[in-house]
C-alpha positions as semicolon CSV with decimal commas, in nm:
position;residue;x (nm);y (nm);z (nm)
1;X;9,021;8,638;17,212
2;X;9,061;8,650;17,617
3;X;9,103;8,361;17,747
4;X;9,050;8,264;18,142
5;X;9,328;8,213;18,327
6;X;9,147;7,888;18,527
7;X;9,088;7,566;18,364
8;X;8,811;7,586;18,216
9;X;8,727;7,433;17,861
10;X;8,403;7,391;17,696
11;X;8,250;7,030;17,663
12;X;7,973;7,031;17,385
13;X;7,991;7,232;17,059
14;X;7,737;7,490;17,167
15;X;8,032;7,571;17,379
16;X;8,355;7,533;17,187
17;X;8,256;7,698;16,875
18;X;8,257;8,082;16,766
19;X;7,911;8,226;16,626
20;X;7,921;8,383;16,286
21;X;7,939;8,771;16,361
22;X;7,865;9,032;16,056
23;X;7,618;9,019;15,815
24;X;7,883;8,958;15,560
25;X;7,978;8,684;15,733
26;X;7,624;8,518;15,807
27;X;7,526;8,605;15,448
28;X;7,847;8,384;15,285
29;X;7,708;8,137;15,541
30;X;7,352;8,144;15,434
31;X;7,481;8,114;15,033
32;X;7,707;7,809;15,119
33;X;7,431;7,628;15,307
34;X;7,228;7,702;15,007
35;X;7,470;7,572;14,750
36;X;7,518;7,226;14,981
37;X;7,139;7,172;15,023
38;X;7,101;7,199;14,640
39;X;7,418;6,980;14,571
40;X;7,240;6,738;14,839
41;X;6,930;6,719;14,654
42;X;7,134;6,622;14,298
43;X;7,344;6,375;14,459
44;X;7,257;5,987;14,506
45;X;7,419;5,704;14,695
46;X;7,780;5,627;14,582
47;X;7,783;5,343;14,346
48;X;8,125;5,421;14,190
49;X;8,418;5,337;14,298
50;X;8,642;5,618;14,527
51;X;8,889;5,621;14,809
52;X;8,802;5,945;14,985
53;X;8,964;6,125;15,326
54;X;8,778;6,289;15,577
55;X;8,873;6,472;15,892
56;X;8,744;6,634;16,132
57;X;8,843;6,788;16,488
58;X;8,574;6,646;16,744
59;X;8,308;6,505;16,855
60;X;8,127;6,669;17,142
61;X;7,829;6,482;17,360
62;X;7,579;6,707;17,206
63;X;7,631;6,576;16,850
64;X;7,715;6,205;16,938
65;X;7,401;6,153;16,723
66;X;7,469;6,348;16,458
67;X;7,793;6,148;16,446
68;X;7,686;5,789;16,475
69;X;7,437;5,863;16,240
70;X;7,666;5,986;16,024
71;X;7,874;5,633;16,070
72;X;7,607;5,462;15,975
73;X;7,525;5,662;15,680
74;X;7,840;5,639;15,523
75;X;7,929;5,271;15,596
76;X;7,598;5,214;15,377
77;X;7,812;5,347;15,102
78;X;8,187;5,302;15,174
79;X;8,442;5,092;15,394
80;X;8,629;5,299;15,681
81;X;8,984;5,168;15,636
82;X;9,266;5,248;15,856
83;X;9,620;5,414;15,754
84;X;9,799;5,122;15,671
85;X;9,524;4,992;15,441
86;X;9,497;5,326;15,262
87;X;9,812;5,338;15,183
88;X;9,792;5,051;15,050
89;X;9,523;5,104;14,831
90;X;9,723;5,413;14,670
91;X;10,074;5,209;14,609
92;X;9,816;4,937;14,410
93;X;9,698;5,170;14,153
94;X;9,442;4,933;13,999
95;X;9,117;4,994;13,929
96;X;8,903;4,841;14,204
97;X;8,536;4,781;14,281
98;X;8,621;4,929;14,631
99;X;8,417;5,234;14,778
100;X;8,677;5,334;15,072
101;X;8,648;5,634;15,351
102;X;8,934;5,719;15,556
103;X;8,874;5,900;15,879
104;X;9,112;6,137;16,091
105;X;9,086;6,380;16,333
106;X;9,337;6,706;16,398
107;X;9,469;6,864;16,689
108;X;9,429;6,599;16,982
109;X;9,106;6,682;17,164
110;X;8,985;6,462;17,449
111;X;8,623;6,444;17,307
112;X;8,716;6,256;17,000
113;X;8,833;5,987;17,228
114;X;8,566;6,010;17,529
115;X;8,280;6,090;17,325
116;X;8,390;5,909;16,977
117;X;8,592;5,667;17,052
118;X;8,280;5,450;17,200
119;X;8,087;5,565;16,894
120;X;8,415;5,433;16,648
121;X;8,421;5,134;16,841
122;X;8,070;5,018;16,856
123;X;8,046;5,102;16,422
124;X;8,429;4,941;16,395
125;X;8,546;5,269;16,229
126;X;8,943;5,273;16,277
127;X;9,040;5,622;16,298
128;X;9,365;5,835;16,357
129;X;9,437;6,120;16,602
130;X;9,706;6,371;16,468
131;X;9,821;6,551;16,782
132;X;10,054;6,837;16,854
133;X;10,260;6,675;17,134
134;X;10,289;7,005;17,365
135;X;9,931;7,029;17,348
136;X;9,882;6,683;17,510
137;X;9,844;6,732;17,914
138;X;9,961;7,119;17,864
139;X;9,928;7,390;18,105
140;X;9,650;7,639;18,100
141;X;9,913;7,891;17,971
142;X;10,044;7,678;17,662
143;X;9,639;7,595;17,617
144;X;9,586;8,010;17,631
145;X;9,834;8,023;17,383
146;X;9,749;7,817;17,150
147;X;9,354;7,919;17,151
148;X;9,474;8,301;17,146
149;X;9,510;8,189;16,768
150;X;9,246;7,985;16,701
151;X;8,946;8,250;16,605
152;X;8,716;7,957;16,546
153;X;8,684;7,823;16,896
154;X;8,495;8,023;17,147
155;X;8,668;7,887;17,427
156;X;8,911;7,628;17,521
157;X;8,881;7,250;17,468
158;X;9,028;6,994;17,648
159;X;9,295;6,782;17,523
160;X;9,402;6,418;17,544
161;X;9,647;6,339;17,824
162;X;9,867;6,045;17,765
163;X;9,722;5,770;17,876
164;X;9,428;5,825;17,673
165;X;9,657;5,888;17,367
166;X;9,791;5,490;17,453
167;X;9,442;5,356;17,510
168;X;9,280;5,506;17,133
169;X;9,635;5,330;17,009
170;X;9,590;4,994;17,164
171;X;9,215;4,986;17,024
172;X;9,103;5,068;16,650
173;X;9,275;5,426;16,710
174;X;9,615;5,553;16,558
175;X;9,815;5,833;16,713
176;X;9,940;6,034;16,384
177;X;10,176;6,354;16,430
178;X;10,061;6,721;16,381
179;X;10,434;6,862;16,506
180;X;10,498;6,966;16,868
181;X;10,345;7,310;16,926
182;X;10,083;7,323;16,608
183;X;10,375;7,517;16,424
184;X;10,340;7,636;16,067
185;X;10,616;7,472;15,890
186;X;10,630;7,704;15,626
187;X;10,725;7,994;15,884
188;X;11,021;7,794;16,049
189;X;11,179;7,602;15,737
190;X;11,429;7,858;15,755
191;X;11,506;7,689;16,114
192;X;11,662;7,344;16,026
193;X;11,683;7,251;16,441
194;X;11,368;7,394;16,502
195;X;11,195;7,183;16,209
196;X;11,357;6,883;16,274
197;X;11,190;6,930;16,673
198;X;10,879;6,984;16,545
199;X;10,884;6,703;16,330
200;X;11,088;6,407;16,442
201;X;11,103;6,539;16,812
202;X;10,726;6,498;16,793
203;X;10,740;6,139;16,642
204;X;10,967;6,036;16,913
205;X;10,777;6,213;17,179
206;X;10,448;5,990;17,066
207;X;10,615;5,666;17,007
208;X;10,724;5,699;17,370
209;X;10,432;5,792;17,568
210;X;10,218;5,543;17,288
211;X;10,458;5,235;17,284
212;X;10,322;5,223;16,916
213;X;10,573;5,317;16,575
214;X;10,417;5,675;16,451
215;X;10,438;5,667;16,052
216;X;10,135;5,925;15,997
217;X;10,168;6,290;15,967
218;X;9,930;6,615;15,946
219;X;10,075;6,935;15,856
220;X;9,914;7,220;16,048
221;X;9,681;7,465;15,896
222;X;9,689;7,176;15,598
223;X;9,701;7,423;15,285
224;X;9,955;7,416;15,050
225;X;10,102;7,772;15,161
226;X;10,179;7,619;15,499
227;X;10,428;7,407;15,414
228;X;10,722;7,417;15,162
229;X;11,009;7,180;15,014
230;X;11,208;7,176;15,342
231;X;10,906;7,085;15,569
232;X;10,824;6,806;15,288
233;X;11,166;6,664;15,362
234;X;11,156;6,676;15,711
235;X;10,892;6,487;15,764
236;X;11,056;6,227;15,482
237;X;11,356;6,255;15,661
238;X;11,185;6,161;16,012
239;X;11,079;5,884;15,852
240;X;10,673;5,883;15,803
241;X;10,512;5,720;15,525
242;X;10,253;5,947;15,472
243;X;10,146;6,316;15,496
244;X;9,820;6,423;15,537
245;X;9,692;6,801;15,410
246;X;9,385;6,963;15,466
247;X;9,306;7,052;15,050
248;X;8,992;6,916;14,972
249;X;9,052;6,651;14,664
250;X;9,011;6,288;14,565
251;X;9,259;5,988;14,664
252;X;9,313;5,865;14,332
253;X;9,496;5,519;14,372
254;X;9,834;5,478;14,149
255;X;9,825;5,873;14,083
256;X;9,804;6,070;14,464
257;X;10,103;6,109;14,612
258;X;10,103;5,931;14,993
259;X;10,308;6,203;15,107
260;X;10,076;6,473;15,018
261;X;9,680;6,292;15,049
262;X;9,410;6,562;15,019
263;X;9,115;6,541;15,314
264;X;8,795;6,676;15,309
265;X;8,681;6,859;15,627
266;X;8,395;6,810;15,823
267;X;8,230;6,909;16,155
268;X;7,995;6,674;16,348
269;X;7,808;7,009;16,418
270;X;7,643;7,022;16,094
271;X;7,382;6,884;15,928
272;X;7,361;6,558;15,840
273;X;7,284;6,612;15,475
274;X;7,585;6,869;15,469
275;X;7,814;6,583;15,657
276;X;7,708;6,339;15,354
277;X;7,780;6,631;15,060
278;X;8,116;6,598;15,162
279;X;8,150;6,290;15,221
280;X;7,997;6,227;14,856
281;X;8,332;6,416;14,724
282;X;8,133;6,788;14,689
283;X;8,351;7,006;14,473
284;X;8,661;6,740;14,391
285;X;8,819;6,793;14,076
């Protein structure tokens, strides 16, 4: 992907995200969008109890409707709770009457604060922001860089700059850590300095610029190949108390390890009914 050297970035999702090219591609889209309409038709209302993660990565102005309706959907099934709650809801491990959504969003872009944040605010959905430090008020270069690898995004979206990092903190927003540079930590474990930067470099970084302690992590890419038994224990060592992937699963409260909480993803470009599939736990174990 070329990108532009000017500054640039695209500000809805029309924009910002790559079309489907192939007809292999388009047809495993067409058969998944099948599967989730039928799985949308079986499913009801949640009545049971759960404790369920979601993430996403923004929220452009052309689907603040999809998203507030989304809010509204969900807190007719579930509580949004904030970090601190969730975890502890896990460390209880008793059975509860509880319904429980927890809501985070990767990577640091500005529109999940300009064009969210009002959205979280008005619903009182806390949220938390898990940015890659060098990403916040970067360069066009570093910005090129890290978009190069990105094959999902058409084009370049803006990030936060600091101040607007401190502001999502001081409201019902948490500033979480997804390393410095978006690094894989499965490729540098080998690295012990460069780890520990990416990892407790970052969490200093934030708590500086934020004025706020930073005790929630994201590992990038979020599966379980890109991070090993040395990136674990960095971000132990750092001292977070809990570690977010990107493995679709259920929180299961006594039994999920807070270092290693599954999240299900979810795009505020999609269909409502496909935003609530997933949100009604769609393929957990």
């Amino acid at each position: 992907m070329t990108m532009p050297s000017a500054p640039t970035f695209a500000e809805t999702a029309a924009e910002a995200w790559a079309p489907l090219t192939g007809w292999r591609a388009r047809a495993r889209s067409a058969a998944r969008a099948a599967r989730i309409r039928l799985a949308a038709m079986q499913q009801g209302p949640q009545t049971a109890p759960f404790v369920r993660c979601l993430y996403s990565h923004a929220v452009f102005s052309d689907t603040v409707p999809t998203f507030r309706a989304f809010l509204k959907a969900a807190k007719q099934e579930g509580e949004f709770v904030d970090t601190p709650t969730l975890r502890a809801i896990i460390a209880d491990g008793k059975a509860s009457d509880g319904r429980f959504f927890h809501l985070s969003f990767d990577d640091g872009f500005a529109s999940v604060y300009e064009d969210g944040g009002p959205v979280m605010e008005e619903e009182r959905v806390p949220y938390t922001m898990f940015v890659a430090t060098d990403l916040i008020d970067a360069d066009p270069e570093t910005l090129n860089s890290y978009f190069a690898h990105m094959p999902a995004y058409r084009a370049r979206v803006r990030t936060l700059d600091w101040p607007q990092a401190k502001a999502a903190a001081a409201g019902i927003g948490e500033i979480g850590c997804h390393t410095r540079t978006h690094a894989r930590l499965s490729k540098i474990s080998g690295d012990p300095v460069r780890l520990a930067d990416e990892v407790a470099g970052a969490r200093a970084i934030i708590e500086r610029h934020v004025g706020q302690p930073c005790d929630s992590f994201a590992w990038p890419y979020g599966t379980a190949t890109d991070i090993d038994d040395a990136g674990r224990a960095a971000i132990a060592d750092a001292g977070f108390t809990s570690n977010f992937s990107a493995v679709r699963g259920a929180v299961r409260p006594g039994a999920t390890d807070v270092m290693d909480i599954p999240r299900h993803q979810l795009e505020f470009h999609w269909p409502l009914h496909e935003l609530m599939v997933w949100a009604r736990g769609f393929r957990e174990a």
